[in-house]
LUMLUM-879740 format. One record per atom (N, C-alpha, C): residue in three letters; x, y, z. Coordinates in steps of 0.02 Angstrom, whole numbers, plus 50000, padded with zeros to 5 digits. Layout:
! residues N
ALAXYZ/...
END
This chain:
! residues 406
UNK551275727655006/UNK551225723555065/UNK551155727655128/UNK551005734955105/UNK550925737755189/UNK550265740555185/UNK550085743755230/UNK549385744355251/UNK549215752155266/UNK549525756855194/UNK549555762655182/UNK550015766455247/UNK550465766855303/UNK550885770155325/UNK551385771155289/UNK552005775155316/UNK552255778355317/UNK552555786255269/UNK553375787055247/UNK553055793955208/UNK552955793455161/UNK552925787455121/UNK552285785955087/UNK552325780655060/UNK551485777355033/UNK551505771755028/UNK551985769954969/UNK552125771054910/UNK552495769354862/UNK553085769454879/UNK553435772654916/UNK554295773654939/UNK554355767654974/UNK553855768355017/UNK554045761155090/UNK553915753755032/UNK553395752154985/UNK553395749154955/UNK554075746954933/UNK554405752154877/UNK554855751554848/UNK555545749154853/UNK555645752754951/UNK556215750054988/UNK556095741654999/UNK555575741755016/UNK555465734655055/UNK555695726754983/UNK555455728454932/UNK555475726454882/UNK556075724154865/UNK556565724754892/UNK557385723454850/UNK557295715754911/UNK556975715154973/UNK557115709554987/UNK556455706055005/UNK555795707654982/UNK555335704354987/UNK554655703554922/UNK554785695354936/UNK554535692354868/UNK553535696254879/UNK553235698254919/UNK552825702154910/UNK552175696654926/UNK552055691654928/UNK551875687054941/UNK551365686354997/UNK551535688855067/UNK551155689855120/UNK550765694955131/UNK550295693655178/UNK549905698855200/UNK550075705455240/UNK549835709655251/UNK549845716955312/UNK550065713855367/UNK549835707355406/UNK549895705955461/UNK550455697755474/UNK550735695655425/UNK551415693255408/UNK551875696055439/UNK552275692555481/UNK552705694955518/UNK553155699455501/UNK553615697355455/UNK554105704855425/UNK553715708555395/UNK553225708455372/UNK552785713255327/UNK552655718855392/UNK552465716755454/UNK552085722055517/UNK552835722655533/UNK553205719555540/UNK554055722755574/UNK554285729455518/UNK554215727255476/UNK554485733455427/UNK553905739355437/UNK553295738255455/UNK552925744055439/UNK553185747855501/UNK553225743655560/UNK553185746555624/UNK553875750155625/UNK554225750355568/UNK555035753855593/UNK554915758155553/UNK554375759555473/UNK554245764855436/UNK554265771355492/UNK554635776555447/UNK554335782555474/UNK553615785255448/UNK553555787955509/UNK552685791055485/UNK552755797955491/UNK552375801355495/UNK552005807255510/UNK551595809655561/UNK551665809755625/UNK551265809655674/UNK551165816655709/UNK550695814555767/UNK550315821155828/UNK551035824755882/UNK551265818855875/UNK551855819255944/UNK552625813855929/UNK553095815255949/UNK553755813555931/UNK553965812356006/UNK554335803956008/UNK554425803256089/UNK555005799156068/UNK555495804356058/UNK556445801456037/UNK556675799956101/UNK556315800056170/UNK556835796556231/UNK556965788756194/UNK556285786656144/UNK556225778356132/UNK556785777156087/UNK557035783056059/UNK557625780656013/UNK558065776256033/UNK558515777756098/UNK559125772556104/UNK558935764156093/UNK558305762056137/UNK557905755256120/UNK557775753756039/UNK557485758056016/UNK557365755455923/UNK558085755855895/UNK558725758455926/UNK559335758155875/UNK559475750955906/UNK559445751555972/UNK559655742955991/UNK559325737455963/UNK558825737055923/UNK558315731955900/UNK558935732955833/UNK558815739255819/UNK559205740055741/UNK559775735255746/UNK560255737155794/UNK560895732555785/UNK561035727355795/UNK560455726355823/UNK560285717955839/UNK560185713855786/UNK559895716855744/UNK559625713555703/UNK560115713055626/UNK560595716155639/UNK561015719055572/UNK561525713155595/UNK561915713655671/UNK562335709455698/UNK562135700155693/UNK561565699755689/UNK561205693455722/UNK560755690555670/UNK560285694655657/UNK559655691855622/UNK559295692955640/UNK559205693655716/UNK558635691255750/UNK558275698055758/UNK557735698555740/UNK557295705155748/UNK556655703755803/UNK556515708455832/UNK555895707155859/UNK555525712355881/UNK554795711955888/UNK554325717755918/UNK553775715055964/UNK553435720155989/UNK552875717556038/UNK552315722456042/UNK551735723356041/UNK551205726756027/UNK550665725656081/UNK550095731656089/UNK549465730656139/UNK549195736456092/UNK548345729856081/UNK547935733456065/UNK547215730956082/UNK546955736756104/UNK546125734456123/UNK545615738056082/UNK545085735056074/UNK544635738656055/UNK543905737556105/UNK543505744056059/UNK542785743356098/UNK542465744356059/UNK541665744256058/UNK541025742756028/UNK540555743156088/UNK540085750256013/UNK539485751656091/UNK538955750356028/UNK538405748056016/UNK537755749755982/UNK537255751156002/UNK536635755055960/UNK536295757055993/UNK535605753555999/UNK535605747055971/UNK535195741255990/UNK535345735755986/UNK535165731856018/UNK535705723856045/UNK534965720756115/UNK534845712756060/UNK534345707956124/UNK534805704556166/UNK535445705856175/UNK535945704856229/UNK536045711156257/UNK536925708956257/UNK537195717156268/UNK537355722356222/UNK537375726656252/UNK537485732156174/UNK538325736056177/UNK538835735056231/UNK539475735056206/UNK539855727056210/UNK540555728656207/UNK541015723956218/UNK541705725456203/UNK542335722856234/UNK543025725956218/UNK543275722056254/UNK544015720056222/UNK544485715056240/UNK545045719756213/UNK545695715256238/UNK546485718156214/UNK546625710456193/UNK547715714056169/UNK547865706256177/UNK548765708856174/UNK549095706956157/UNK549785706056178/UNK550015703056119/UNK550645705856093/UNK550865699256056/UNK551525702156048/UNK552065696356038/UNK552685695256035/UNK552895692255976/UNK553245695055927/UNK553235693855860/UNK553935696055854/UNK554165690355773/UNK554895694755743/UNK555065687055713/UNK555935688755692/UNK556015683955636/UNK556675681255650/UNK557075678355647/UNK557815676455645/UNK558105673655569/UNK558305679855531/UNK558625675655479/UNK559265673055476/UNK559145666955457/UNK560005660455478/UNK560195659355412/UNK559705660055347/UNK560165657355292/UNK560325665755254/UNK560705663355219/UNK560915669755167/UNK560485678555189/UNK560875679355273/UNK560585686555291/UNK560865693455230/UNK560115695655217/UNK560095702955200/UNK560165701955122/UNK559995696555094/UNK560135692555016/UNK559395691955002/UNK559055688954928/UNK558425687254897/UNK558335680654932/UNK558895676154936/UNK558885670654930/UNK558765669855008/UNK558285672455049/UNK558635670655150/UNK558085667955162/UNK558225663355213/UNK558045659655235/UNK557835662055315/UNK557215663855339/UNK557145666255424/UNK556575659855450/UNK556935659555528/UNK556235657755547/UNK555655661955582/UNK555055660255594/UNK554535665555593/UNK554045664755666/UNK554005668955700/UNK553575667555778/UNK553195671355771/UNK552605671755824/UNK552185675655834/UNK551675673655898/UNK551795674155950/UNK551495673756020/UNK551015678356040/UNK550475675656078/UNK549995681256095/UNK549745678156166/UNK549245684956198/UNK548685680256244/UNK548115688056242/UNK547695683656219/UNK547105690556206/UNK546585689256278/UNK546395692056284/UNK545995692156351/UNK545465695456348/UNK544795696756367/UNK544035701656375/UNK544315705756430/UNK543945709656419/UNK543775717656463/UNK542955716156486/UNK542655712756411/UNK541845713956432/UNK541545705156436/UNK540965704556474/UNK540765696656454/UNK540585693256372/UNK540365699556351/UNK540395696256255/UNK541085699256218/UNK541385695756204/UNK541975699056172/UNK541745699656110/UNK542415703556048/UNK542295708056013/UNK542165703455957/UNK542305697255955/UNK542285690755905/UNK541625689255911/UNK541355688855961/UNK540395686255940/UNK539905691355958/UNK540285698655967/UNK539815703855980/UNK539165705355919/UNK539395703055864/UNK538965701455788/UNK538465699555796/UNK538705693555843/UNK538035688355852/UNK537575689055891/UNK537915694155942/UNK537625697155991/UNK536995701155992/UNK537195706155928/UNK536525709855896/UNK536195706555848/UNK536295698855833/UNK535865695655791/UNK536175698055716/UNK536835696755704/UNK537145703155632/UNK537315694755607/UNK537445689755547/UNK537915686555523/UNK538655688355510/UNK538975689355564/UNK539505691855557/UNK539845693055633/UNK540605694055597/UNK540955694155673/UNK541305701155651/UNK541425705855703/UNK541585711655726/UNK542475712455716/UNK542785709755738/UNK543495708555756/UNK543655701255768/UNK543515696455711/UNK543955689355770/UNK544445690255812/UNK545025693855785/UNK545695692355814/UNK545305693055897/UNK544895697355899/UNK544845699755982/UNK544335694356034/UNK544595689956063/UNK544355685856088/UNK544705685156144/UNK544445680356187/UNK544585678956257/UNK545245670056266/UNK545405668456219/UNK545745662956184/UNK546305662756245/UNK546595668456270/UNK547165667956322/UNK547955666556297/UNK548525665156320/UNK548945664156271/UNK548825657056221/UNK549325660856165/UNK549105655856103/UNK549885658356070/UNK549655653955999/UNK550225656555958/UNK549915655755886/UNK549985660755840/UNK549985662455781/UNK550175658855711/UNK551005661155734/UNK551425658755695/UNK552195654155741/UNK552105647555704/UNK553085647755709/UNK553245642855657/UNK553415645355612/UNK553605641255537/UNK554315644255497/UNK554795641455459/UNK555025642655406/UNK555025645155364/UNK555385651955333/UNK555115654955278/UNK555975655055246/UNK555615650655168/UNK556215652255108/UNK556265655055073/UNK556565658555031/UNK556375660154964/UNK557085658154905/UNK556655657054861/UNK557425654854797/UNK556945659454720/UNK557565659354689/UNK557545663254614/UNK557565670854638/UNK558155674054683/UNK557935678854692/UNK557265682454720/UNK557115679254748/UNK556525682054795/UNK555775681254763/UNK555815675554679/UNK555385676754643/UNK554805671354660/UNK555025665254714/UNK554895660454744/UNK554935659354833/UNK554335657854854/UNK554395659154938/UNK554115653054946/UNK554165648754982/UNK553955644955032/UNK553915643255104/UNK553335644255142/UNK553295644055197/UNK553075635855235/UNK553155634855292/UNK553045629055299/UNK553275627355383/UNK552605627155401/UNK552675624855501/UNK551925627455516/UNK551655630155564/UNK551255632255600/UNK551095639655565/UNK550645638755541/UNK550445645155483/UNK549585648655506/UNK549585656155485/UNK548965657055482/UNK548825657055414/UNK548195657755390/UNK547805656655315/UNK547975663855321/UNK547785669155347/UNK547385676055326/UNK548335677655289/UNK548885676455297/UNK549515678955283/UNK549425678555217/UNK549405673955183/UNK549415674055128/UNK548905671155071/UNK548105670755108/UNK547475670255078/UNK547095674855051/UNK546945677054982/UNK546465682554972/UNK546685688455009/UNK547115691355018/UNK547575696655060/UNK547615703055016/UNK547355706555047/UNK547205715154993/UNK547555718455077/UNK547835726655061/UNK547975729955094/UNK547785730655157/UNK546955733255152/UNK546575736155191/UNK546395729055252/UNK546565723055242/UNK546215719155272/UNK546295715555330/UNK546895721855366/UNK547195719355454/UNK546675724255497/UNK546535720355532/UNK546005722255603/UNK546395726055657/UNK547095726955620/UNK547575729755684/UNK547535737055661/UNK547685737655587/UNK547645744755568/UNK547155747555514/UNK546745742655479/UNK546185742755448/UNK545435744655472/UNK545305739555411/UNK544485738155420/UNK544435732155487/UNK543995735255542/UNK543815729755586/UNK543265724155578/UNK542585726255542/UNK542255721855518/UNK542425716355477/UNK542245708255482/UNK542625701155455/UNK542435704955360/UNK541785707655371/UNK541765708855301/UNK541835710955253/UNK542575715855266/UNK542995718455241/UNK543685716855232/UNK543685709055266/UNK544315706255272/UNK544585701155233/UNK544835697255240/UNK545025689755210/UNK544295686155180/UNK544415685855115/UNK543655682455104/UNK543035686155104/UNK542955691955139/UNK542235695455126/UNK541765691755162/UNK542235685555200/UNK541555681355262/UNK541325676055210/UNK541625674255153/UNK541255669255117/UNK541765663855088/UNK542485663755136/UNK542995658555139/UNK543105656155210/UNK543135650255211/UNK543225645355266/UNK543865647355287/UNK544105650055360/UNK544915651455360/UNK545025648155432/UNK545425644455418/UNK545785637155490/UNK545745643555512/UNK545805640855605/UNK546195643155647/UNK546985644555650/UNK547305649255687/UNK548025651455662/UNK548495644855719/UNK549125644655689/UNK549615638755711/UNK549315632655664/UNK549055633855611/UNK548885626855584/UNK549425624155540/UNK549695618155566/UNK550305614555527/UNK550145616255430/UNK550695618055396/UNK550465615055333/UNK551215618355308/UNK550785620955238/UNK551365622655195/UNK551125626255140/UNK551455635055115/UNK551215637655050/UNK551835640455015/UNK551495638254949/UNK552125641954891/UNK551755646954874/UNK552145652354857/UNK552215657854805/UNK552775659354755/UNK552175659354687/UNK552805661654638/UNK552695665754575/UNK553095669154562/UNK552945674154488/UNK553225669854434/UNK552565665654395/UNK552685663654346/UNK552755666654277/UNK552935674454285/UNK553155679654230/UNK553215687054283/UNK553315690054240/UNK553445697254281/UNK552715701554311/UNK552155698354268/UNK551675701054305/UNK551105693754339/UNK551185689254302/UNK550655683054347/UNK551205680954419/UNK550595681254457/UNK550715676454516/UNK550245670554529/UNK550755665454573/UNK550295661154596/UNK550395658054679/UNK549795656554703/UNK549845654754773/UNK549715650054782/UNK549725643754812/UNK549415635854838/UNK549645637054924/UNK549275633154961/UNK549165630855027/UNK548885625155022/UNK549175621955098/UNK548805614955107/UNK548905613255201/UNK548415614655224/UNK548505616755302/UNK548185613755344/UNK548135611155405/UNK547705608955436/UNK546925612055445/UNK546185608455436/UNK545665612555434/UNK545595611655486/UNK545975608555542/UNK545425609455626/UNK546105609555670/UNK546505613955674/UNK546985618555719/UNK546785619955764/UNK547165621055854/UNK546955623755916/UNK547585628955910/UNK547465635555913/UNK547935639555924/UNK548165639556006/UNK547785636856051/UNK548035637556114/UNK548185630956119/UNK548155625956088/UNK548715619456092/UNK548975617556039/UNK549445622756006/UNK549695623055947/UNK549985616255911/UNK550615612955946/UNK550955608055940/UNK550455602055917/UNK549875600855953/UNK549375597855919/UNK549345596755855/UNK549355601955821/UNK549295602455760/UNK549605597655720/UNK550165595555750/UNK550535590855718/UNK550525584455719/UNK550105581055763/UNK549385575355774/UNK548905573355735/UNK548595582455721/UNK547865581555688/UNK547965580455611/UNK548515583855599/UNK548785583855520/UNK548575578855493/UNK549065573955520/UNK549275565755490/UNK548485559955517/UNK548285562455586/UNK547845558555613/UNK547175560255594/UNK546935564755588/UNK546025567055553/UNK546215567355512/UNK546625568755452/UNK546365570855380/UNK546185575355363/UNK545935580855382/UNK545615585755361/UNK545975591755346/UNK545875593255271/UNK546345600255262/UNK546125605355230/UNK546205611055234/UNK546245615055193/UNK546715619255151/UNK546365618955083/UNK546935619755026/UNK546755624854994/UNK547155627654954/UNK546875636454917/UNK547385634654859/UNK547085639154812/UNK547585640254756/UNK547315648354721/UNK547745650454728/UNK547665659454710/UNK548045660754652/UNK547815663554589/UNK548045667154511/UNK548075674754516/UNK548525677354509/UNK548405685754489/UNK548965688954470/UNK548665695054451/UNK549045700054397/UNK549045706554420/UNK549675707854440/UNK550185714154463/UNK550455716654408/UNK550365723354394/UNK550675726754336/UNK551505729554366/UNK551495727254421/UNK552325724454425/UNK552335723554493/UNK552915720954495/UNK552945716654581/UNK553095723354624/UNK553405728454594/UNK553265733754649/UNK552725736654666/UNK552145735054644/UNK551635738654646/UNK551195730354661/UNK551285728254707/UNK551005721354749/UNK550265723354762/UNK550355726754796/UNK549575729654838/UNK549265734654789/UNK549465738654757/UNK549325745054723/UNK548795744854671/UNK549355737754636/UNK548665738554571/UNK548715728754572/UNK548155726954582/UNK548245717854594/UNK547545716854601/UNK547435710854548/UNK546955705954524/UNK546935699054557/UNK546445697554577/UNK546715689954588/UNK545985686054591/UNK546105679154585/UNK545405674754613/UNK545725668654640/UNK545375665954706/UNK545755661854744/UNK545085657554739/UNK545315649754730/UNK544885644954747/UNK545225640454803/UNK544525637554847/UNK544815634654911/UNK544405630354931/UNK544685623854960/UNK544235617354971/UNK544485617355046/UNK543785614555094/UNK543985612755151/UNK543595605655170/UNK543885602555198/UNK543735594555222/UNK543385595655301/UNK543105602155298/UNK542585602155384/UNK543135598155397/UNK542865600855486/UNK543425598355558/UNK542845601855608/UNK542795594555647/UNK542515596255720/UNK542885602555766/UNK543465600955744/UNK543525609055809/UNK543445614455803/UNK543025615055740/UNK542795620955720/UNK542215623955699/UNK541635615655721/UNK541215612555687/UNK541065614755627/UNK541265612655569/UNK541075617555519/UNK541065607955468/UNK540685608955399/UNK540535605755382/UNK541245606055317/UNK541295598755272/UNK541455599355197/UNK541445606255145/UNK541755610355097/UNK541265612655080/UNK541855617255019/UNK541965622354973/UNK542315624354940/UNK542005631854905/UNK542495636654900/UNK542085642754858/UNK542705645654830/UNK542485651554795/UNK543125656954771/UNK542985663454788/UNK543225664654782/UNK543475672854807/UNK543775678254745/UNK543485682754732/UNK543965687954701/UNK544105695354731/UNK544665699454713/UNK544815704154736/UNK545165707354683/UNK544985716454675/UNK545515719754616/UNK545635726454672/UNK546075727354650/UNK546465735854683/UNK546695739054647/UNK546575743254659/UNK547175749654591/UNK547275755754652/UNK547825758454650/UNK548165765454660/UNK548205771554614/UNK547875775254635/UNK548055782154596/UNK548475785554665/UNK548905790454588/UNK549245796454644/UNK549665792154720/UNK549735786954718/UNK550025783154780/UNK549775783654833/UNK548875786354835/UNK548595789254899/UNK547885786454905/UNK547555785354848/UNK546965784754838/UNK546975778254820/UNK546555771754850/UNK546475765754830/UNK545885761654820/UNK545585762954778/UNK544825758654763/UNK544895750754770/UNK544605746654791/UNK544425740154792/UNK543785737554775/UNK543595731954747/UNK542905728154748/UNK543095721154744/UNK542795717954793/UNK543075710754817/UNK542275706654830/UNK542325700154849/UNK541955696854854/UNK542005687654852/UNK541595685254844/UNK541725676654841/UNK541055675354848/UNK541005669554826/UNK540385662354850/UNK540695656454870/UNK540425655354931/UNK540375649254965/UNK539805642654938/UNK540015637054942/UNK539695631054937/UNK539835627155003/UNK539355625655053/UNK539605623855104/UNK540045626555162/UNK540555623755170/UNK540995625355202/UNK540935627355277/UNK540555629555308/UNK540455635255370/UNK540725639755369/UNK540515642155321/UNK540825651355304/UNK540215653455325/UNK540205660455356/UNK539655664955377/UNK539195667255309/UNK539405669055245/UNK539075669655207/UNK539065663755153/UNK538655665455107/UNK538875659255058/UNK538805663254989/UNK538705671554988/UNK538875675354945/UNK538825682154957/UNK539475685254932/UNK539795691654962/UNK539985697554900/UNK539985701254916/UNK540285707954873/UNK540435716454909/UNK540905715554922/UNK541115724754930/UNK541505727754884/UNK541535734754918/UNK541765739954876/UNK541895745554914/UNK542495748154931/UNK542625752454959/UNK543345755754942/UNK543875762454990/UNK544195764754979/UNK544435767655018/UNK545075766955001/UNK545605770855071/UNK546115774855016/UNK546295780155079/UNK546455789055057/UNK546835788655119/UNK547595788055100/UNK547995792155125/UNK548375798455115/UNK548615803655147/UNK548885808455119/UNK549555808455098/UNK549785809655049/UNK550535807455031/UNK551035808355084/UNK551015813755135/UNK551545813255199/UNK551425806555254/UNK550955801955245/UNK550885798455277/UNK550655797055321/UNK550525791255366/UNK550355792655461/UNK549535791455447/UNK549235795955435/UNK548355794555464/UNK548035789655395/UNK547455786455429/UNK547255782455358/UNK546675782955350/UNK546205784055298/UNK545355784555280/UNK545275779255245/UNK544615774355288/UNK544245771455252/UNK543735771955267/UNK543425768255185/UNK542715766255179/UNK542405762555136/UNK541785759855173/UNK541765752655123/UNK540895751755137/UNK540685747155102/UNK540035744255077/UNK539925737555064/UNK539735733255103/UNK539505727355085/UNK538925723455083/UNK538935717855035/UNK538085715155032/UNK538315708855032/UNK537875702255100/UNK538145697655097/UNK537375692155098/UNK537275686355082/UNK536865682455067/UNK537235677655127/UNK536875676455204/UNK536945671255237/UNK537135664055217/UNK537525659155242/UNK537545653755228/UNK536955647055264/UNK536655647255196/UNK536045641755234/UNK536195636455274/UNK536635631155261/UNK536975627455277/UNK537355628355351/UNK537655633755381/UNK538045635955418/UNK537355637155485/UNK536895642755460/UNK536335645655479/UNK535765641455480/UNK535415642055423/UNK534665641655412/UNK534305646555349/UNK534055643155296/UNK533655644255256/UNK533185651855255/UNK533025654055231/UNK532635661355218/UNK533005666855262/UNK533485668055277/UNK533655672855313/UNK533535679955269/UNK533535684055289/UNK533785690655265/UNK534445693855241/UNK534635695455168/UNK535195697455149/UNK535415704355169/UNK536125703355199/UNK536315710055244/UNK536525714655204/UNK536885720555209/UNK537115725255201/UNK537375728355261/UNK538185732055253/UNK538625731755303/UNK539005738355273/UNK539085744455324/UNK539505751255315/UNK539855750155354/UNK540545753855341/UNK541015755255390/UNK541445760855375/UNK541585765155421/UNK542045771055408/UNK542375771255455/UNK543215771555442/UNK543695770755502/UNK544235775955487/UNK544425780255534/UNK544925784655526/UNK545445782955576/UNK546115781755546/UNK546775781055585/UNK547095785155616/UNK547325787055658/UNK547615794655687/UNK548285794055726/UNK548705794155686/UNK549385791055713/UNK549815795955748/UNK549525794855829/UNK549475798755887/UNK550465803055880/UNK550725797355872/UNK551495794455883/UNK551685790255831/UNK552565789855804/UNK552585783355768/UNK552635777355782/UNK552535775755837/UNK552225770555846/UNK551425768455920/UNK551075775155912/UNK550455773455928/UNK549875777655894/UNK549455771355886/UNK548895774955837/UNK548185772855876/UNK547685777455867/UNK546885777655873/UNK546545778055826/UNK545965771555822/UNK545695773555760/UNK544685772255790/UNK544635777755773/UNK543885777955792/UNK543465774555716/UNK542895770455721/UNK542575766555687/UNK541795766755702/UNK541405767455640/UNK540705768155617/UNK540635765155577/UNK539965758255598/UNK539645755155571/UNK538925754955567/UNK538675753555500/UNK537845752655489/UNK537885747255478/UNK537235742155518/UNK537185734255484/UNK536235735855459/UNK536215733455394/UNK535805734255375/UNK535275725955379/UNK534835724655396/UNK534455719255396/UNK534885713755435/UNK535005716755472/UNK535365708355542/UNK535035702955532/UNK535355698355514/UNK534705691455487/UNK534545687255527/UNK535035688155581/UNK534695687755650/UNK534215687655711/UNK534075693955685/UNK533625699255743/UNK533085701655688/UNK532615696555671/UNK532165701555628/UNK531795706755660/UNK531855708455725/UNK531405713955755/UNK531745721255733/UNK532365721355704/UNK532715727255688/UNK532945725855643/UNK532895733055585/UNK532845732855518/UNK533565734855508/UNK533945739455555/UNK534695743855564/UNK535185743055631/UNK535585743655616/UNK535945744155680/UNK536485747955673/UNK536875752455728/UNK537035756755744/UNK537675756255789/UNK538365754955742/UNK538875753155809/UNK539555757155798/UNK539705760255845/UNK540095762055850/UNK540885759855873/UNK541315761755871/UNK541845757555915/UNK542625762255908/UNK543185758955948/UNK543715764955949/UNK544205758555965/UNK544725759955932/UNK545315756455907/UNK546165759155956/UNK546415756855978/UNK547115756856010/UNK547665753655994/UNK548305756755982/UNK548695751555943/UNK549325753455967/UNK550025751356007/UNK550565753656038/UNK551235748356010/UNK551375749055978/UNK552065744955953/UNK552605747155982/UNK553085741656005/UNK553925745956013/UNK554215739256015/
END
């Protein structure tokens, strides 16, 4: 459940494991609280911050209540674009957990926040800069001009020893949908097509009312269900709890897979997720349903191959068939992260328009964890056949990553 930091990925795994059912994504609230307290391996060491992180510590040992707050921006320059050819936004966010039932036990019960307000730097932000160069695809959603919003604020249980979780309030999909390591935009892969779905699953907007189980129906099957609102306003969250009962429209997932043990969640994990969505105007997106698969394996606790993918039917997914393959290399002391990846995606006719051009999508991103808790990650992309822009056969983008937790 972490996103290859600290001194190393299998240890931090292993600790985390005595109280988490493993269930969520990289960007799941305790999942990013625990990474962000991992020790790393870094450029520079700035212990004035110590007295503040022991006070979070005792806060949270005394109370429950944990919390963090983060700024990160990114940018994007290419070197052809029938708009503009950069763009860069930040955003803010205020995150953490309060556990009230059975603290520091399998069995606890927390509740779960997550506040933001993302804002532009440039007039195309980093969410439709894709579209910008005529690419099927989005660059960074999270990075948009949305303003404050909220994420998360829901309920999280777990019973059987941690072997069963249920969440339930104002949820994002990406936490616990089709969720592989590599696939947070905070410390990952920034391209959508390396992320949740491969661009070929319908995913609500975040704060969407609903509800998901997870559970290990043996020591190595898991299983996932959701059932969430499909047309959510993250900047009028509470809404959500209107549209639920009053439109109808939902989206539901159900995810199968096989961990050659629950400590090894992310490491070595199989899965195929199928997912129906009932279209919602606020997102205009139509009816529509596909699946998704994803496998991972770990060697040496450093080296991690992936090949993922899905088909869409409908839905307003950007693609309507997907496949990558790529790999991240960390060094066993921890701190910096290598990836790289390859994808080939088939436009969604339905979403788009008929005869487009099938893309192909590079990305190489190196992490550089300045500090333990600030990192830069510079990013190189090739878009091959923008199905967009048939006047250009390639495109050429560069971009650079910022990330400050405390």
């Amino acid at each position: 459940m972490v996103v290859f930091i600290g001194n190393s990925y299998a240890q931090n795994q292993q600790k985390r494991d005595s109280l988490d059912s493993g269930f969520g994504g990289p960007d799941q609230v305790e999942t990013l609280r625990a990474q962000d307290q991992e020790q790393k391996e870094s450029v520079f060491e700035f212990s004035f911050l110590k007295p503040y992180f022991d006070f979070k510590q005792n806060l949270k040992e005394r109370s429950g209540f944990d919390f963090g707050f983060d700024y990160s921006a990114v940018y994007f320059g290419a070197n052809q674009s029938p708009g503009d050819n950069s763009s860069s936004s930040g955003m803010v966010r205020l995150y953490g957990s309060w556990e009230l039932v059975n603290r520091g036990k399998k069995n606890s019960g927390a509740f779960i926040y997550k506040i933001e307000h993302r804002h532009k730097y440039t007039e195309v932000v980093p969410k439709f800069f894709g579209f910008e160069l005529g690419y099927v695809g989005m660059e960074v959603p999270a990075f948009n001009d949305d303003g404050f919003r909220m994420t998360n604020f829901y309920w999280r249980q777990r019973f059987k020893q941690g072997r069963i979780s249920i969440v339930a309030g104002l949820l994002d999909a990406t936490d616990y949908v089709d969720v592989y390591a590599l696939a947070s935009p905070w410390t990952g892969f920034m391209n959508f097509h390396f992320s949740t779905g491969s661009q070929s699953v319908y995913i609500p907007n975040d704060a969407a009312l609903g509800i998901g189980i997870g559970a290990y129906i043996s020591e190595n099957i898991f299983v996932i269900g959701s059932l969430s609102d499909a047309g959510s306003d993250p900047t009028d969250p509470f809404k959500s709890f209107e549209t639920f009962f009053s439109n109808n429209d939902y989206f539901k997932s159900i995810e199968i897979g096989y961990v050659t043990s629950k400590e090894r969640f992310y490491m070595d994990n199989i899965h195929v997720t199928y997912w129906h969505s009932d279209g919602s105007e606020v997102t205009a997106s139509l009816p529509g349903w596909g699946l998704s698969f994803s496998a991972t394996h770990t060697f040496s606790n450093s080296l991690s191959p992936f090949l993922r993918g899905g088909f869409a039917k409908d839905g307003g997914t950007l693609l309507q068939k997907s496949i990558t393959a790529g790999i991240g290399y960390q060094p066993k002391s921890g701190g910096n992260l290598l990836g790289a990846a390859i994808g080939w995606g088939e436009p969604n006719k339905t979403t788009f328009t008929s005869g487009l051009k099938d893309q192909v999508t590079m990305e190489v991103f190196y992490r550089l964890q300045m500090s333990p808790h600030f990192a830069i990650t510079p990013d190189f992309q090739y878009l091959i056949n923008p199905a967009l822009n048939p006047d250009q056969s390639s495109i050429f983008v560069w971009g650079l990553r910022g990330r400050l937790n405390l």
